[in-house]
N, C-alpha and C positions, 0 to 999 in steps of 0.2 A: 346051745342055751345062752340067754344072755343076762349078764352081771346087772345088777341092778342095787343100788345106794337106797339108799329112802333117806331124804332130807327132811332132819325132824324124829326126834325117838320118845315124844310125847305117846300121849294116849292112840290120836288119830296114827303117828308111824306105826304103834305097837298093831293096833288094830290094822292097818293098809298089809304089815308083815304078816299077820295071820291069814289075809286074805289069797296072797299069791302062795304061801307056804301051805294051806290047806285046800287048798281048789286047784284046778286043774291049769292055772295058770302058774304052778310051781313046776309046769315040765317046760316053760316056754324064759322065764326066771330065776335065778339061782338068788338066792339075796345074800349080796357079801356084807352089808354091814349099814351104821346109821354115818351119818353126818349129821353133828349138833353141836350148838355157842355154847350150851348152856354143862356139855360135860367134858368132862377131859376123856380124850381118846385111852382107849382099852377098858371103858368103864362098861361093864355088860348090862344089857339091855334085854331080860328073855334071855330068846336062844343066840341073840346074836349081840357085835360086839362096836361101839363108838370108834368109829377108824380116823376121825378127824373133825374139826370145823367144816362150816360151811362151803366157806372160800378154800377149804383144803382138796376142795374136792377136784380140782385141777391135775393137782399132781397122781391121781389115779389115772390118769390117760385117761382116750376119747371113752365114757360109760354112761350108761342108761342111769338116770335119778326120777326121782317122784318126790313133788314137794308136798308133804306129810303136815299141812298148817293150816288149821281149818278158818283163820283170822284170815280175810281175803286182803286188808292191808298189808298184813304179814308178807302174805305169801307174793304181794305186788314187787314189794320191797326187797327181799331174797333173790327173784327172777331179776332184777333191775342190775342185782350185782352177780349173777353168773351167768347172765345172757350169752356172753360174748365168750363163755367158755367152748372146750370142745365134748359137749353133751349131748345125748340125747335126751328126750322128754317123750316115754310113749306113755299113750293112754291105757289103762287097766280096767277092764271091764269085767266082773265078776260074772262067772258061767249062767248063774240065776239071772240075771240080766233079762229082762222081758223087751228087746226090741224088736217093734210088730212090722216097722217098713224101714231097713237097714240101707234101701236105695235113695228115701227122701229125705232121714233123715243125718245131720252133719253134725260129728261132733271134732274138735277140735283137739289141741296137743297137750298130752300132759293133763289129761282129765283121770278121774276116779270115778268108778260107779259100782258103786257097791251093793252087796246079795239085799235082792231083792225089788232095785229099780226096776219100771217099768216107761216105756217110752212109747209113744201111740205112732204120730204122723208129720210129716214137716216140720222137724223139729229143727230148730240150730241154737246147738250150745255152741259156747268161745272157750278159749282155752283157758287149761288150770282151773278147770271147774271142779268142784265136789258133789257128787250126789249121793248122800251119806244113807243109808237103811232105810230100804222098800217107800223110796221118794217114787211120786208117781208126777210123770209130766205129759200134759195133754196135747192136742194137735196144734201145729202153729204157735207152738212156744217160742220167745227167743230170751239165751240167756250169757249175760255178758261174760266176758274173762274175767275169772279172778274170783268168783261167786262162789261162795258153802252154804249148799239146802243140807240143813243137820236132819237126825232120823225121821220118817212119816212126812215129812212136806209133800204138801199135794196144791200143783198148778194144775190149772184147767186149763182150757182151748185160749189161745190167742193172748195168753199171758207174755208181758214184756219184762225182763229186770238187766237192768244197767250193768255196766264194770263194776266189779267188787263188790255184790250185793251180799250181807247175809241174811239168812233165813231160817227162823230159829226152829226147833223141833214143833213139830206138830200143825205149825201153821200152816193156811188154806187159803190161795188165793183163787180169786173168782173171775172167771170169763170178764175178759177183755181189762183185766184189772194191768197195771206198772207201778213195776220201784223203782224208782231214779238212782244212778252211780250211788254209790260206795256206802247208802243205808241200809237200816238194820231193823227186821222185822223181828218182835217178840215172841217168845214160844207159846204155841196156842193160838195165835193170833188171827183173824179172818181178814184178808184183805179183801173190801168191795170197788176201793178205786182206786186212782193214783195216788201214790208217796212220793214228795217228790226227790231229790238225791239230796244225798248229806243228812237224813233224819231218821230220825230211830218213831219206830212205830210199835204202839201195843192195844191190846181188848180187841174187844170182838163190838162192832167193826173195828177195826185196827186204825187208828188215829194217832199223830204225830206228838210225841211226849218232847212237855218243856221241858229243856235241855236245864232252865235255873232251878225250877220249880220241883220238878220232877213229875205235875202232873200232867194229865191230856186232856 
């Protein structure tokens, strides 16, 4: 069995801990505990307990983490500074996990996919991806490092999104639609074209919100 940290004892760690501790990935997982800046070690968390900072997680020797930060800057940011540790980063796929062609499609390191995804064909996610509750992605998707689709997001065929995209709950993008690096789609949102990177997007069709104004 192997040890496994969750970096992050937010909602999404609490939730990532329930995932492996209640599915069938708890006999492949043991989870000894969180890594988080924001508590002091021994403060309990659920069933389990803060063992350290971030950067502390070094001194546990070489052990399996999952970065638990559904903010994709965040989680950019955190990997930048334990890169060079001696860690592993595997991917967690929840049993319900519907993938239909496991030979075409490629997911990367340090991903999540949570009860209920589904994944069709030629797909390539990048690593440190989130695919958060019963997200569905279509054929010839491609989806950059560092990306959180929060619960119900649905890509369609030949959908593109950049490094660090988020994707808020509920939103739909449409055949042949891109989000450009490290922008942010609104929950609900329909995307029919390109967003380009750097801009936050909302409504239906999903259109580029002034950053002064606040409106689209």
């Amino acid at each position: 069995m192997t040890d496994l940290v969750i970096l992050g004892a937010g909602g999404l760690g609490r939730e990532i801990a329930a995932m492996v501790a209640g599915s069938s990935l708890g006999a492949q997982y043991r989870i000894v505990g969180f890594a988080d800046d924001a508590l002091a070690p021994g403060t309990q968390v659920g069933r389990w307990t803060v063992l350290c900072a971030i950067d502390g997680v070094a001194e546990l020797g070489p052990i399996s983490v999952v970065l638990a930060l559904g903010d994709p800057e965040l989680k950019t940011r955190i990997y930048q500074r334990i890169q060079g540790l001696p860690l592993r980063f595997p991917t967690l796929i929840h049993p319900s996990v519907h993938n239909l062609d496991p030979a075409r499609n490629r997911i990367g390191q340090g991903c999540v996919l949570s009860a209920g995804v589904a994944l069709t064909t030629e797909i390539e996610i990048g690593d440190f991806v989130l695919l958060n509750l019963n997200t569905t992605v279509g054929h010839n998707a491609r989806i950059g490092s560092y990306s959180s689709l929060m619960p119900g997001v649905h890509l369609s065929g030949n959908v593109a999104l950049g490094v660090g995209v988020m994707i808020g709950t509920g939103a739909c993008l449409l055949q042949h639609s891109s989000v450009g690096a490290r922008s942010k789609i609104g929950a609900g949102a329909v995307v029919t074209h390109s967003i380009p990177p750097d801009t936050t997007a909302v409504g239906i069709p999903a259109r580029p919100l002034d950053q002064k104004s606040g409106s689209i």
